[in-house]
N, C-alpha and C positions, 0 to 999 in steps of 0.2 A: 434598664434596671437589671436586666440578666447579666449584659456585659458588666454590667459594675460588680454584681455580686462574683462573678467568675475573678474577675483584676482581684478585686479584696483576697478571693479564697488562696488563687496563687499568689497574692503577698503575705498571705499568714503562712502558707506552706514554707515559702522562703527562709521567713525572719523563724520559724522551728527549725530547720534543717540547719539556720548557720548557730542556733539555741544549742542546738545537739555536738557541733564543730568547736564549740568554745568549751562547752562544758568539759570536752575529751582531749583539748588541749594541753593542759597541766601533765596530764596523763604520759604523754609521749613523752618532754623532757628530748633525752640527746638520742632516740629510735632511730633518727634519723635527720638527713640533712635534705632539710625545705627550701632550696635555692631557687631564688627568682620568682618566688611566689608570693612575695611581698611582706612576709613574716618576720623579717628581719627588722630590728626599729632603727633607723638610719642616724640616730640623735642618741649620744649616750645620755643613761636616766642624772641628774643630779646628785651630787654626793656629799654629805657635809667631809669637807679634807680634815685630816689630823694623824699626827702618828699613831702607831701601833703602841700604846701603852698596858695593858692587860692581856692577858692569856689567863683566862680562868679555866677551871675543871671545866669537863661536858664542854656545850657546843658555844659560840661566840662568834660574834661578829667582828670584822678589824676592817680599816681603810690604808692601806700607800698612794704615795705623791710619787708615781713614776715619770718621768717627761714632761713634767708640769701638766699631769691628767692622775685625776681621782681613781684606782682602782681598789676596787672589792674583793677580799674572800675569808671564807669561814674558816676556822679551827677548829676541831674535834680533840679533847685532853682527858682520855679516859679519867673516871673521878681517883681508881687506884691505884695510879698510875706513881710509882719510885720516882720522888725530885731528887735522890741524889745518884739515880744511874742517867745514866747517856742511853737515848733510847732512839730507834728507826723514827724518819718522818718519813709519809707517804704521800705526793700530790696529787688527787686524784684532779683529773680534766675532765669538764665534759661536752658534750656535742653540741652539733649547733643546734639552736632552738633552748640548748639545757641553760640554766647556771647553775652555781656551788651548790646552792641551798636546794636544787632538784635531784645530784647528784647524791647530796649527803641523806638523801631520802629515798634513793632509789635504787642503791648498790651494796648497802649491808656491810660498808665500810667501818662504821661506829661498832657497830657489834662484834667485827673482827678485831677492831682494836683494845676493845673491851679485854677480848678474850686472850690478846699476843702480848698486848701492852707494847703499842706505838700511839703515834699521835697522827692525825692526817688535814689536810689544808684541803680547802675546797674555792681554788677559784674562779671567779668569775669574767668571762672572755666579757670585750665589747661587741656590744651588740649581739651576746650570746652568740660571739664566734670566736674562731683564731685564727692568725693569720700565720698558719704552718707555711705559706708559700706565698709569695707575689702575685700568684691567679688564683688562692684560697684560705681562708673561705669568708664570703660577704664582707663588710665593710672596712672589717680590721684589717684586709688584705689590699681594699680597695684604698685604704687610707694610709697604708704603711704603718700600722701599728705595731709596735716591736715588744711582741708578747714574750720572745724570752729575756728578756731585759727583766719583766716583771713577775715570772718567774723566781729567777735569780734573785732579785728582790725582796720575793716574798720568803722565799729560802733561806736569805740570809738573814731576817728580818726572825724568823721564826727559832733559826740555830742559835741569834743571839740571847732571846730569851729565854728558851727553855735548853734543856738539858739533852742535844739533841746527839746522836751517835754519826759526825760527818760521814763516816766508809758508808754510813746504811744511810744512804737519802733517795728515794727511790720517785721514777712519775709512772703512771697508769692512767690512760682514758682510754673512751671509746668514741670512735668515727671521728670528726675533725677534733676533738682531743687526742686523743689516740694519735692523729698527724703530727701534731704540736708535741707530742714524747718522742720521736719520733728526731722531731729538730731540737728537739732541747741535744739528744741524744749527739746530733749530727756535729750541734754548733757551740756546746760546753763538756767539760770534765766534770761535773758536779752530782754527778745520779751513776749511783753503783748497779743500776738495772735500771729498764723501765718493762712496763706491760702494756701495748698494745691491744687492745681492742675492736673488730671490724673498721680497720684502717688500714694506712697506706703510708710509706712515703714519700715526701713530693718535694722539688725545689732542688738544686745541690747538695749534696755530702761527699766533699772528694777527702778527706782526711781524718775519719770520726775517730777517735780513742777506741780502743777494744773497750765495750761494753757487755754485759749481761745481757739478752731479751729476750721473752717470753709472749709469744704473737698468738691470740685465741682469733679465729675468723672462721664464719662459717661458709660452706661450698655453693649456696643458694643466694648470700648479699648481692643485691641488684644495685645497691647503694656505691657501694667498696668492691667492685667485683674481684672476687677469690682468684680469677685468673688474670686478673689484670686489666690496663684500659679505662676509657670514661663508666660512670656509672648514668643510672637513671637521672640524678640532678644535676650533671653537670652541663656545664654551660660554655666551656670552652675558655673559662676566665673571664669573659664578658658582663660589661651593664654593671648596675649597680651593686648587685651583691653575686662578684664574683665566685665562681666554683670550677676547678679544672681539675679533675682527678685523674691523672694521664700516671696511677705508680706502676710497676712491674706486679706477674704472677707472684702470688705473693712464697709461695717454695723458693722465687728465686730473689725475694727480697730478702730472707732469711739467709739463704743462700749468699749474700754479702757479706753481712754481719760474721758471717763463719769466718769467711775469708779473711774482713779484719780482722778478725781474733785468735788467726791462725789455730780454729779448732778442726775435732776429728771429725769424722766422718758420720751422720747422725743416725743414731738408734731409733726404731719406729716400733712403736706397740699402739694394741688397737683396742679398746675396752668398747663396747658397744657401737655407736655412733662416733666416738672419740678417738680421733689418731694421735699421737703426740709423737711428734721426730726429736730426740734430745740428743745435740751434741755438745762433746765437755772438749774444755779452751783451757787455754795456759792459767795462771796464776786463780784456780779456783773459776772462775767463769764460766758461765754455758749459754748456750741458744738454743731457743727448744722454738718449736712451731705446734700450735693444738688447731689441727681443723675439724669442726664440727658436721659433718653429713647432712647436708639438706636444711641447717640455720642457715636464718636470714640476718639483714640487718640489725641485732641487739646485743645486748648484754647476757652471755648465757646462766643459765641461775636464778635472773633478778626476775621481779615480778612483772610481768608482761601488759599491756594494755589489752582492756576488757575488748569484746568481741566488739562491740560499736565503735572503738576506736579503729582497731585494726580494717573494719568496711569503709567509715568513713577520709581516709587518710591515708587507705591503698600500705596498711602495715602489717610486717609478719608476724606469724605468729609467736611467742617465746618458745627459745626451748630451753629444757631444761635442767641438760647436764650441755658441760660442766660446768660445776659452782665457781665460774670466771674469779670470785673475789677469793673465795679461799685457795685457789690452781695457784693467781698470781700472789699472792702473800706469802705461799710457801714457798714458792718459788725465788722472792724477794728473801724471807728470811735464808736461806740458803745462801747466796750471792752476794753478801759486803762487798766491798771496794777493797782491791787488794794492789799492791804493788805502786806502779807512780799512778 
């Protein structure tokens, strides 16, 4: 009878602890990339298919038919918002683990758009992933899904309805979002900037366009490592939800980007914890790098997961400068598309 009662007590202790695991999951969103730990849903969820017929003010849901597969993602349409100017769209992506509607709830993007008057799309990878590369990340990569396709897609989808300013079309994520900006950047013309966040990136770009970028990462991501090489989850491409994060130190990923853009030489200022290298490019352009001291894996600014998360799930802490979404929006507004 003792043994029994003991089995019982260590199965109640159990079923609380994974009580405590679920509840703080919502929480995380894109903190971080959970590969191989079986978090990933190997089966995309069911969609009703139809075209994008409405864009209404405020937030909204839309469906595209890409490759003969259902994909999702939200729209954000400030309520007072000018229909008869041409205005910035901004894509925000998010990490694995995130979708759109985690994104648009956890980066203060609505509220910036409120204030600039732009519009911003929120979508949603399969399987809460993307497939920035052939060995990343999880299924979509495992399965060949061809997330800039629906991108593009959803871009064009969006410019056609609303009133949208082509030069200013910009992407932004963080950690395997953030990779996917990254190849949107590598593999189209279509984004007059993008903003990076604790990312990398990964796969080929032997010929990208001069583009705009603005890279926030902090010195301490164990995830994205700041100096380059595999992180904590990766897996070397392998198994079922691949992960291979093999990018360069990321100074000298930026350090490319110069190159194609035949810019100068970068200026570095330091404001607290905050270095920012900004160098200016031909036709209006720049590439700037923000490294943060001692962040870890997140979104710098946004609101952090509570202390039980960050125990249970081996998460860093938030920090909290800088405000990543107001850096890269001015940043963004700064930087149209200019020339061919």
């Amino acid at each position: 009878m003792m043994e029994m009662s003991r089995s019982w007590t260590g199965h109640l202790a159990r079923r609380s602890r994974w009580r405590r695991l679920l509840a703080v999951l919502p929480l995380v969103g894109a903190l971080t990339l959970l590969a191989g730990c079986g978090l990933f849903r190997d089966d995309p969820e069911q969609h009703e298919v139809g075209p994008v017929s409405t864009m209404p003010s405020g937030s909204s849901a839309h469906t595209l038919v890409v490759n003969g597969q259902a994909r999702d993602f939200r729209l954000y349409q400030p309520a007072n918002l000018a229909r008869s100017t041409a205005v910035p769209l901004v894509v925000m992506l998010h990490g694995a683990l995130g979708t759109g509607s985690q994104a648009e709830t956890s980066y203060g993007w609505n509220a910036e758009a409120d204030r600039e008057g732009f519009v911003v799309a929120y979508p949603d990878g399969v399987s809460r992933s993307w497939a920035a590369s052939p060995d990343c990340c999880g299924p979509p990569a495992r399965d060949g899904v061809d997330d800039v396709a629906f991108i593009q897609q959803l871009v064009s989808t969006v410019a056609d309805q609303l009133s949208v300013d082509r030069t200013r079309i910009y992407a932004t994520g963080i950690s395997n979002g953030g990779m996917l900006a990254y190849r949107l950047a590598c593999d189209t013309k279509l984004f007059a900037a993008i903003g990076p966040v604790a990312a990398t990136q990964l796969g080929p770009c032997p010929a990208p366009a001069p583009t705009s970028v603005i890279h926030i990462h902090g010195t301490a991501d164990r995830t994205v490592p700041y100096d380059g090489g595999p992180g904590k989850r990766d897996n070397d491409g392998t198994g079922r939800n691949p992960v291979k994060i093999d990018g360069p130190p990321t100074p000298d990923l930026l350090g490319q980007w110069r190159t194609t853009g035949g810019c100068d030489a970068p200026v570095t200022t330091v404001s607290g914890p905050v270095s920012t290298s900004a160098a200016t490019c031909p036709e209006g352009r720049a590439v700037d790098l923000v490294t943060v001291d001692d962040a870890g894996h997140q979104w710098p600014g946004a609101a952090g997961p509570g202390a039980e998360a960050q125990r249970l799930l081996g998460l860093d802490p938030p920090a909290t400068a800088p405000d990543a979404t107001e850096t890269i929006w001015r940043f963004f507004d700064a930087h149209p598309r200019t020339g061919g």
